[in-house]
N, C-alpha and C positions, 0 to 999 in steps of 0.2 A: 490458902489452906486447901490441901488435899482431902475430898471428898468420894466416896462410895457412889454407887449408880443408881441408889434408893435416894439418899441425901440430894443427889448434883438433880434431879426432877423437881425434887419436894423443894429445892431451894429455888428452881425457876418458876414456881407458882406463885412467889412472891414479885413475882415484875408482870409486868403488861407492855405493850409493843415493844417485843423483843427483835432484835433483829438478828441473824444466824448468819455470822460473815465468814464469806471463804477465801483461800487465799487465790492469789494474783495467777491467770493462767487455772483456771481451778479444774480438777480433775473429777471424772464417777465418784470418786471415793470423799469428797469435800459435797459437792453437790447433792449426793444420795444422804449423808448423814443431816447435813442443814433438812433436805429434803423431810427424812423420815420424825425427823425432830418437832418439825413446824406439823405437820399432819397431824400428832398429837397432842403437842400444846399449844401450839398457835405460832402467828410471828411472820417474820418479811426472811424470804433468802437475799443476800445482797451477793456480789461480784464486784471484789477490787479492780479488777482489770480482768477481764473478760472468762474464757473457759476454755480446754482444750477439744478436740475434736469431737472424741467420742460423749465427753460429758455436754457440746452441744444438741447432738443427737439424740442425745438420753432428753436433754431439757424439752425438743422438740417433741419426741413422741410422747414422752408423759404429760406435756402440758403442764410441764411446775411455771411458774413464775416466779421470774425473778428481776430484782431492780440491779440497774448497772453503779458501780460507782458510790453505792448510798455514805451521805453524810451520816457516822455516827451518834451526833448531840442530839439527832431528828429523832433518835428510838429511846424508849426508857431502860435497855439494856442491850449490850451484844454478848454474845455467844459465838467465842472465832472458834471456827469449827477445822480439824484437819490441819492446823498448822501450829508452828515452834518459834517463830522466828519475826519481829517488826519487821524486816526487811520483805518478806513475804507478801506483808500488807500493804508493800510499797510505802514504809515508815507512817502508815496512816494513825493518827492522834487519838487514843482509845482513853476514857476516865472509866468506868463499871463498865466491868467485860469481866469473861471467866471464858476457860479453856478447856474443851475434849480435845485430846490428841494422841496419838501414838507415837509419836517419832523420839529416838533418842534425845535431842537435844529438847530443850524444856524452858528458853530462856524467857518466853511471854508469858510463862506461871507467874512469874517473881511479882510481877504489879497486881493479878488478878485476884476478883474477891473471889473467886476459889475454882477449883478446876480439879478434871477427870485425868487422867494417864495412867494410861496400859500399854503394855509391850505386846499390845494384838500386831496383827499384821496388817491392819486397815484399820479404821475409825469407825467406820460400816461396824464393825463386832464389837465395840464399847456401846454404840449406840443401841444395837440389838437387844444387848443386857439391860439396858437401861429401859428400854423400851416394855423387857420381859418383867423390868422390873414394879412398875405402871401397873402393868396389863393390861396395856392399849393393842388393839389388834393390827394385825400386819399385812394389809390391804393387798391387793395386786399390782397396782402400781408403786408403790414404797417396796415388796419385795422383787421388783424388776429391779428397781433405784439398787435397791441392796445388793441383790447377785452384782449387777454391773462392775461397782465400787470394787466388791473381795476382788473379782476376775483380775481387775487390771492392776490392781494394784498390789498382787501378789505375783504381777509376770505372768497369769493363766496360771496359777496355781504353782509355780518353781519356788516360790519361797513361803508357801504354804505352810501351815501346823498341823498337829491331829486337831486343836482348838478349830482351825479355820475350816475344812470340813464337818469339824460336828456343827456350827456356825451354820452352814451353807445347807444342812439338811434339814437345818428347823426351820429356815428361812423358806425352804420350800415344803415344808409341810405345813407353815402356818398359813401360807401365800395362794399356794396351789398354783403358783409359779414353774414353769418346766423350766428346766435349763438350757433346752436350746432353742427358748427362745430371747435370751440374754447373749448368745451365740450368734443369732440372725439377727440383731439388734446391732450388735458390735462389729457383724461382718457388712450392714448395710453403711457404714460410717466412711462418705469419701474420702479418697488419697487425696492430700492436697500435691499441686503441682511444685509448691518453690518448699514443701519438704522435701518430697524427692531430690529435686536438686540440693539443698542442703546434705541431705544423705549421700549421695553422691561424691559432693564436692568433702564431706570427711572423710571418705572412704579413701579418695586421691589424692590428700593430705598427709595422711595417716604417719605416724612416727610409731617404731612397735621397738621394742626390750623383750629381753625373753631372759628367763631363770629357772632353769632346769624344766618346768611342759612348762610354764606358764608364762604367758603373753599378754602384755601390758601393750596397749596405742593408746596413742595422744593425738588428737587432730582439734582442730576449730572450724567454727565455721560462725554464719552474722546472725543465726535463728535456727532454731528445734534442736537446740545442742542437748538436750534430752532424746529424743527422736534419734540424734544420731549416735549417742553411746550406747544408746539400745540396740542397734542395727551392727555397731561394729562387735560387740555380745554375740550376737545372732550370728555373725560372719566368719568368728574363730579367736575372739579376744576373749582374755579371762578378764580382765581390767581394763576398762575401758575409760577416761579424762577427755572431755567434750567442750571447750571453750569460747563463750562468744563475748562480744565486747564492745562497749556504745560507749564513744570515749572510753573516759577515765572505767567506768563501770564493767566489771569483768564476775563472768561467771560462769562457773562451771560444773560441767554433768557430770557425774560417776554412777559405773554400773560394775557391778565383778557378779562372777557366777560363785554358787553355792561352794566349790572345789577351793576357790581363792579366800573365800571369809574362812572357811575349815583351815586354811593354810595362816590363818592372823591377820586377815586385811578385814579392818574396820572403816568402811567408807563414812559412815557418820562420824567418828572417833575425829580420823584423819581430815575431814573437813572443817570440822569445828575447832582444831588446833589451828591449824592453818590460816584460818577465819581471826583466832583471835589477835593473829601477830600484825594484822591488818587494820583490827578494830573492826574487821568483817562482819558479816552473820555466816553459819553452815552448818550442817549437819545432816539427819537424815535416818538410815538403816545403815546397818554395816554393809548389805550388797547393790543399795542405792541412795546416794544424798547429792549434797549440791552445795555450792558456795558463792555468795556474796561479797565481791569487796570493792573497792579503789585502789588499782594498784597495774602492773604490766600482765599482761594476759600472760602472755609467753615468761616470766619469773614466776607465776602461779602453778601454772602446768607443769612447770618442769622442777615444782617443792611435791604436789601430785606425787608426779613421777619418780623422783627420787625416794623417796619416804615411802613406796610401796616396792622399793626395788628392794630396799633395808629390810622392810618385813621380810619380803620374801627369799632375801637371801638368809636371813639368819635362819627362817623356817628349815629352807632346803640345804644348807651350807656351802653354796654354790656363790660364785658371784654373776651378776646380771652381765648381758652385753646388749649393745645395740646390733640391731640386725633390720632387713630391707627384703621385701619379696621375693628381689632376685635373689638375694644368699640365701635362703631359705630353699627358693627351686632348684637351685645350683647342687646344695647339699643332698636335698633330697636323689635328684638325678644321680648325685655322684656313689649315692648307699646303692 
């Protein structure tokens, strides 16, 4: 049952050691919402499987606590926070659980005794409302937690709202929170070393199409296949398909810039089709999702890649081709 952000509080005053679970890999934006959740009503953060860089950083300087790995039957409720999907949870065994979340796909509402979703662009701003809705105040470490979550998980702001700026100014006016210091917070967050090389090694992988400007790669690599669709974004891809794969288990990253979702690429859309013909999980935003399956890494990538060539050719009425650095420099040199 879908619930309001007055209702989804006043319904968790009816439980006691709640537990606030985030998904596997968890990010600012999972961690800061558990986070600001538990500050006001109580309860345990848990972590399926661990956290990514920056939301380890955040955990260290605020000093949240949290348990790795928690058994669900141990809490009188959970509250999965920031995710869509049982695969996320690493198929973890939930009975009373309810869902905030933001993401297109919506498949771990269906069991839940009741849950929030909004089409915000973070979790962080359903949780805010909810919070405003209370009227529990918004400490200076909760609005550090907060800024962090919108920052990254909007891209630094690329896939932002007018919503997510008015968001980000209440957040620092209730906080007294600066903004750079969520800036020197996220810039002190070390590089890891076998990212790099992951990034690297997609970059020197990399498969690119092109359909009138826009440039689609496909690379894989064994880990941060997130990390690295981001990077090939950042490097001159509109659409970027990131695959890595343990065994039979394949998954993979997508990212597209604002120009590409405007041209009809739905990356959650397209995930989650894909995902079903698999018995998969996927989904996400239309300019970032991800997919889960059992199936050949390189048959997955390359349904990705076709099926976004379709979009965009029908957009542009062009057909796609493959192309390689050198034709590209070749062309260029030759204009």
């Amino acid at each position: 049952m879908e619930v309001d952000e007055a209702e989804f509080f006043n319904r968790l005053l009816d439980y006691q050691n709640i537990l606030y679970l985030c998904h596997r890999n968890a990010d600012p934006d999972a961690i800061s919402s558990a986070f600001a959740l538990s500050e006001a009503i109580g309860g345990t953060i848990g972590l399926v499987d661990g956290c990514n860089r920056v939301a380890s950083v955040l955990i260290d300087r605020l000093g949240i606590e949290v348990v790795d790995k928690p058994n669900p039957a141990d809490y009188g409720f959970v509250v999965v926070v920031d995710t869509s999907t049982k695969a996320q949870l690493n198929d973890l065994e939930l009975t009373k659980y309810c869902v905030i979340d933001h993401h297109t796909t919506t498949a771990l509402t269906e069991n839940a005794e009741f849950y929030l979703h909004r089409n915000s662009t973070s979790t962080v701003e359903i949780v805010y409302n909810i919070l405003k809705a209370m009227g529990a105040p918004i400490n200076r470490r909760v609005g550090i937690g907060m800024l962090t979550g919108i920052v990254t998980d909007t891209g630094h702001f690329k896939h932002a709202s007018a919503d997510t700026f008015r968001t980000v100014a209440k957040i620092i006016e209730d906080s007294g929170v600066e903004y750079g210091e969520v800036l020197d917070l996220m810039a002190a967050t070390p590089q890891d070393i076998s990212m790099r090389i992951a990034i690297l090694k997609a970059a020197s992988r990399v498969e690119l199409d092109r359909v009138q400007d826009m440039i689609i790669a496909t690379s894989h690599v064994s880990s941060f296949g997130g990390s690295a669709s981001s990077m090939l974004i950042n490097i001159g891809a509109d659409i970027a398909f990131v695959g890595t794969a343990k065994g039979e288990n394949v998954r993979v990253s997508a990212r597209a810039k604002r120009d590409a979702v405007n041209a009809g690429v739905n990356l959650g859309q397209l995930m989650e089709d894909i995902s079903n013909e698999y018995n998969g999980t996927g989904g996400g935003h239309s300019g970032a999702a991800g997919i889960d399956v059992i199936a050949d890494m390189k048959e997955v990538l390359n349904k990705c890649r076709e099926r976004t060539k379709k979009i965009l050719e029908a957009s542009f009425g062009v057909k796609a081709r493959e192309i390689s650095c050198e034709d590209e420099l070749d062309e260029f040199e030759d204009e």
